[in-house]
Structure formats: structure tokens, C-alpha cells
C-alpha positions as CSV (number, residue, x, y, z in Angstrom):
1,X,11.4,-7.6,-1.2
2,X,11.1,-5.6,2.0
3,X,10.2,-2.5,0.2
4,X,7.5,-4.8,-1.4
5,X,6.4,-6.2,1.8
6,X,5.9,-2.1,3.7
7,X,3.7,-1.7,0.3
8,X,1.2,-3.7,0.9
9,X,-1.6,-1.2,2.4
10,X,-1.2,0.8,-0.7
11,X,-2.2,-2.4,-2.6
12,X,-4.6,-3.0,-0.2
13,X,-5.5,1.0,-0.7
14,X,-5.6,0.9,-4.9
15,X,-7.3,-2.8,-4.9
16,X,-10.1,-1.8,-2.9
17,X,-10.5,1.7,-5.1
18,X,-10.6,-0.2,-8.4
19,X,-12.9,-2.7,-6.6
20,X,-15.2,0.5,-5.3
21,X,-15.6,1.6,-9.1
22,X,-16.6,-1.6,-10.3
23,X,-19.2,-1.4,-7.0
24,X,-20.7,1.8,-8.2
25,X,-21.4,0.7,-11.7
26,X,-23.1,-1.8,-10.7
27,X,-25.5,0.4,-8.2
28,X,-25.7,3.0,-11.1
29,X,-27.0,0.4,-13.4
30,X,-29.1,-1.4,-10.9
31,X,-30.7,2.3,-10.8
32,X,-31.3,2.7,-14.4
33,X,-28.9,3.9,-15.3
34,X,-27.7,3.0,-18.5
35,X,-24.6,0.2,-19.3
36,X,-23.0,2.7,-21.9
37,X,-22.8,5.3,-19.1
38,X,-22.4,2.6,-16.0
39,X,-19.3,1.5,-16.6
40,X,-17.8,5.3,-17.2
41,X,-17.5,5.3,-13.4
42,X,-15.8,1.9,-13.6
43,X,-13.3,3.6,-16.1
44,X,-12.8,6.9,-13.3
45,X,-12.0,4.9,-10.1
46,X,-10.3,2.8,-12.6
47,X,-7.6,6.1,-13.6
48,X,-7.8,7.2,-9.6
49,X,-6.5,3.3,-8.9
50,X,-3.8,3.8,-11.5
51,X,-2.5,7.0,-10.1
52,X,-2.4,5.9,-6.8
53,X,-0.2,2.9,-8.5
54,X,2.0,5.6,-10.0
55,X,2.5,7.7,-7.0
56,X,2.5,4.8,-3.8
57,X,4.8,2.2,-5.4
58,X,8.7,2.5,-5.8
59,X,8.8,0.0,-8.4
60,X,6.6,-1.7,-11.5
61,X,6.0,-4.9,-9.8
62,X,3.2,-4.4,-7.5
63,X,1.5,-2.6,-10.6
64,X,1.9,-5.0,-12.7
65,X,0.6,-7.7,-10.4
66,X,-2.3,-5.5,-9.5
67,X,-3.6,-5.4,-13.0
68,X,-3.0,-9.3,-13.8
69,X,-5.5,-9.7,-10.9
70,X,-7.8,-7.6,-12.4
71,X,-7.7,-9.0,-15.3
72,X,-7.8,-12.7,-14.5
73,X,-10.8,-11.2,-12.2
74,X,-12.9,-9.6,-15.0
75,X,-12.0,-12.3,-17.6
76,X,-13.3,-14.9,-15.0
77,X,-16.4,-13.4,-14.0
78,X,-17.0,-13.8,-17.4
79,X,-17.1,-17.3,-17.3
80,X,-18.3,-18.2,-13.7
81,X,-20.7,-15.5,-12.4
82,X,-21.0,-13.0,-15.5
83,X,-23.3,-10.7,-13.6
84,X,-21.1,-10.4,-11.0
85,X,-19.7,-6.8,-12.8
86,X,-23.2,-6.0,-14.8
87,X,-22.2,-2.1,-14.1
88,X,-18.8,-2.7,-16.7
89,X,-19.8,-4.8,-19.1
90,X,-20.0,-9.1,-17.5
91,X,-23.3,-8.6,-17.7
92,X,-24.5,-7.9,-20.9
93,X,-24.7,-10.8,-22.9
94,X,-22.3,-9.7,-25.8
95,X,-19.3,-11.3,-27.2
96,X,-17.1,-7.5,-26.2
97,X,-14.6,-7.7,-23.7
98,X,-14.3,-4.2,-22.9
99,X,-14.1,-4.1,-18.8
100,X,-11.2,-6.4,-19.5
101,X,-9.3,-4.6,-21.7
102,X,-8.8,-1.9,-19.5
103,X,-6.1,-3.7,-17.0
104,X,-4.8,-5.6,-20.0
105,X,-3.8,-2.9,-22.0
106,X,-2.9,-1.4,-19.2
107,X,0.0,-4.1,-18.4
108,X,2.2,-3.6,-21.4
109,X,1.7,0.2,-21.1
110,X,2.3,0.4,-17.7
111,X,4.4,-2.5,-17.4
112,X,7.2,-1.6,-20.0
113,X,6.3,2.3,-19.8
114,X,7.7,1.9,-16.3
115,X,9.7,-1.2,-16.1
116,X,11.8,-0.4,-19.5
117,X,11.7,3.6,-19.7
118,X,11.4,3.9,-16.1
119,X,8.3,6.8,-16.9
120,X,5.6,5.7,-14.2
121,X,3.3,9.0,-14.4
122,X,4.0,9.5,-18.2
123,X,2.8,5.6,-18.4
124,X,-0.5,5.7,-16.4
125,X,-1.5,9.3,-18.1
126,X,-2.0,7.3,-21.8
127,X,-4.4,5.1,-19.9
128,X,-5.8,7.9,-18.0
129,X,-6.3,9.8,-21.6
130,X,-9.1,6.7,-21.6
131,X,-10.0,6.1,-18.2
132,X,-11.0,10.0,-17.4
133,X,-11.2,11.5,-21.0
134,X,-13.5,8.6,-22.3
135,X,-15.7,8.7,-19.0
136,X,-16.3,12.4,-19.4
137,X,-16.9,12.0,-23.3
138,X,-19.5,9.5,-22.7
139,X,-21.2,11.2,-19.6
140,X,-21.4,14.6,-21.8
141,X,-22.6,12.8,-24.9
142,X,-25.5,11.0,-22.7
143,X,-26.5,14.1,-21.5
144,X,-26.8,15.6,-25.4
145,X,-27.5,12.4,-27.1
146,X,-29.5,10.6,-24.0
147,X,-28.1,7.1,-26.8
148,X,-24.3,5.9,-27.5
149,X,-23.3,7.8,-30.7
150,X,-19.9,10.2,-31.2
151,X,-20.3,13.8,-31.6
152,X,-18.5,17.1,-31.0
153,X,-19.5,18.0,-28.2
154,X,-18.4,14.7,-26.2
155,X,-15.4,15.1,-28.5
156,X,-14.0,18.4,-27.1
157,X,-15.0,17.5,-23.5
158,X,-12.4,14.2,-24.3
159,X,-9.2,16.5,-25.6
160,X,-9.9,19.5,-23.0
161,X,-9.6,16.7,-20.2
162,X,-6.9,14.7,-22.1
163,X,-5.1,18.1,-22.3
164,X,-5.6,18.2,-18.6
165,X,-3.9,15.1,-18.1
166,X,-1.1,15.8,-20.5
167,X,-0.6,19.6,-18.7
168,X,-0.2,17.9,-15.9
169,X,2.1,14.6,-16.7
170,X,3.7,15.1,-19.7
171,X,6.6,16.6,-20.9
172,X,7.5,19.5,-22.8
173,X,4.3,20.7,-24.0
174,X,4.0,20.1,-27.4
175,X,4.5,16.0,-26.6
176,X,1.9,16.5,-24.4
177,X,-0.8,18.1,-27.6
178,X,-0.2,15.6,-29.9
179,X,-0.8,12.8,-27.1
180,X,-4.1,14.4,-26.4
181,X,-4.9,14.8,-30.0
182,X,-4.1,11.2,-31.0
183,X,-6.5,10.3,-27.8
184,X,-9.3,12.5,-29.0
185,X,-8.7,10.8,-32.6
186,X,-8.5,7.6,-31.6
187,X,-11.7,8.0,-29.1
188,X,-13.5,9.1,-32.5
189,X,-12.8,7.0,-34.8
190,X,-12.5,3.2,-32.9
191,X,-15.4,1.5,-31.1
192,X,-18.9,0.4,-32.1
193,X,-20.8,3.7,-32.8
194,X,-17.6,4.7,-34.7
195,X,-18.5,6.7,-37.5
196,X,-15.7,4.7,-39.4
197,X,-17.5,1.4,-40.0
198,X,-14.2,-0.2,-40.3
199,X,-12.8,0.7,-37.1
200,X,-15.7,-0.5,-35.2
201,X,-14.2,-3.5,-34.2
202,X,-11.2,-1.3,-32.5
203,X,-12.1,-1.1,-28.8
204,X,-11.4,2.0,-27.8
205,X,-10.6,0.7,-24.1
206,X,-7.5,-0.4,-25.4
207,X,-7.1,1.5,-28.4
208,X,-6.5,4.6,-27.1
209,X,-4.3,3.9,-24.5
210,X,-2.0,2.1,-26.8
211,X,-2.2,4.6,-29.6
212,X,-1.1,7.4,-26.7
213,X,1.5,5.2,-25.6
214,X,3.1,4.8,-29.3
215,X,2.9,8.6,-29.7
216,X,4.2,9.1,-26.5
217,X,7.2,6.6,-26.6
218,X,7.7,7.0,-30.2
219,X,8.3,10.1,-29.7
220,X,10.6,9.8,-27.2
221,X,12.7,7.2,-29.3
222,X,12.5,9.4,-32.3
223,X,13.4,12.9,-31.2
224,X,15.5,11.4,-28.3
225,X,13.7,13.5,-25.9
């Protein structure tokens, strides 16, 4: 509990980063700009909050109760004052939940990545792999496409930054490859411009972090690495 306790300006630090990002997307899309690329810079401040969560904290719990306040956050703004987050998705109109799958996939990720495995870094980089690798894919793509649609182009900016990531946090190399690939996949094939009609229902806010997690874990578990 003390340790807890001398931790509380870095929640103070990563709460108020995570609350910046939702901030921006909101002035980005007051200014035109549009929702499918708004909430990208909710997603980056997002990954930067993460980070800080993996590199500040001695333990999973402060984590873990970070992102169960976001989430009971997001998921009531839906309800009370849905514009309050226009800039990530409350604002919209739509059934999708997206803004608030971020911090909830992000809790049993994180949470058990870290908690169980006692892998903080390796944890938050499968939900970096969507936080910075899907921001970048959608910026690239809007600045090709100028619409939300997949291509190659936003395609290889998502693995070079997911490769990024894994170079940089995971461990040995080849782990860290087929993470990135199964993120790049994964970002393809799931949401609702997928070119797989029946994935389209697969969020990729969650989807990709989980399936980066599995291949990351899994692996783990399998080759006892």
C-alpha cells in the first residue's frame, strides 16, 4: 500500500495523458476533421498512457484500476452526455462501442499479461500494435484514400510500426515478426470496411490486441520460451 500511495502522481501523470487524447480528438473533429481519423489521436495518447503505465508502476494494480475508470468513463458518457467524447466515437450516433473497447480489452491483456506472467512491456506492446500501428494505418490511408477503406499502403505503414514496437519490446526476434504479422492481419481483415464481409463485425480495437496477445502468450506457453 505505501508503494501505491508514492504512485499516485504517475496516475495522476497517465490519467491526465489519456484524458489529453480524448481532448484533442475532440478539437480535431470540431475542426473538420473527420471521426474515422479523430479518434486515431485518441488511440496515440491512448498507447503513450499505456507505456507510461508499464514503465511508472511497480505492480498491475494501479493499471488495472486506471483502465476500469476509463472504461466505466467512456461506457457512461455513452449514456449520460454522449457528446461528451465526439472526437472517439460517444458522438456518433451508432450502436459501435469502439472508444470503449480500447481500455477493456486492454484489462485482461494487461491485467493477466502482467498480473499472471509478470510481462508489463510485452503486455502493453499487443495493445500498442493497435493503439500506434492502427493510428498510423488510418492517418496514411486518409491521406491516400481521403474515405475509411483498407489498402496496402496503410497496410505496410501498420506492420513497419508494429515491427517497431515488437523490435523494441519483444523478445527474441522471430516472436516479435509473427506478433506484428498477426497485427497487420488482424488490422486487415476485422472491422467495418473489412474486405471480409464476415469479419466486419470484429472490432479491430479489440481484435487486434487480443489476437497479439494469444500469439504472444501462446507462444510463450507452447515453445516454453
Amino acid at each position: 500500500m505505501p508503494d501505491m500511495l508514492k504512485e499516485i502522481p504517475y496516475v495522476l501523470l497517465i490519467a491526465g495523458a489519456a484524458l489529453l487524447g480524448l481532448w484533442w480528438s475532440n478539437f480535431f473533429f470540431d475542426h473538420g476533421i473527420p471521426h474515422w481519423q479523430s479518434r486515431k489521436v485518441g488511440h496515440a495518447f491512448g498507447g503513450v498512457a499505456l507505456l507510461f503505465c508499464a514503465l511508472l508502476f511497480s505492480s498491475w494494480i494501479w493499471p488495472v484500476i486506471l483502465m476500469t475508470g476509463f472504461v466505466l468513463m467512456l461506457g457512461g458518457a455513452r449514456v449520460i452526455k454522449p457528446a461528451m467524447f465526439r472526437g472517439v466515437g460517444s458522438g456518433r450516433g451508432t450502436a459501435t462501442l469502439s472508444e470503449v473497447y480500447f481500455p477493456l480489452i486492454s484489462l485482461p491483456v494487461v491485467g493477466l499479461g502482467w498480473g499472471l506472467w509478470d510481462r508489463p512491456l510485452e503486455s502493453v506492446a499487443c495493445v500498442l500494435m493497435m493503439a500506434w500501428g492502427d493510428c498510423l494505418t488510418g492517418w496514411v490511408r486518409g491521406l491516400r484514400y481521403t474515405k475509411p477503406t483498407k489498402g496496402w499502403e496503410g497496410s505496410l505503414a501498420m506492420f513497419a510500426t508494429c515491427m517497431v514496437i515488437s523490435w523494441a519490446f519483444i523478445k527474441p526476434f522471430g516472436l516479435g515478426v509473427a506478433v506484428a504479422v498477426g497485427a497487420t492481419l488482424t488490422e486487415y481483415v476485422c472491422g467495418d470496411v473489412s474486405p471480409v464481409k464476415w469479419l466486419r463485425w470484429a472490432d479491430d480495437n479489440w481484435a487486434i490486441p487480443l489476437a497479439s496477445a494469444i500469439i504472444y502468450f501462446g507462444a510463450l506457453y507452447a515453445f516454453g520460451l
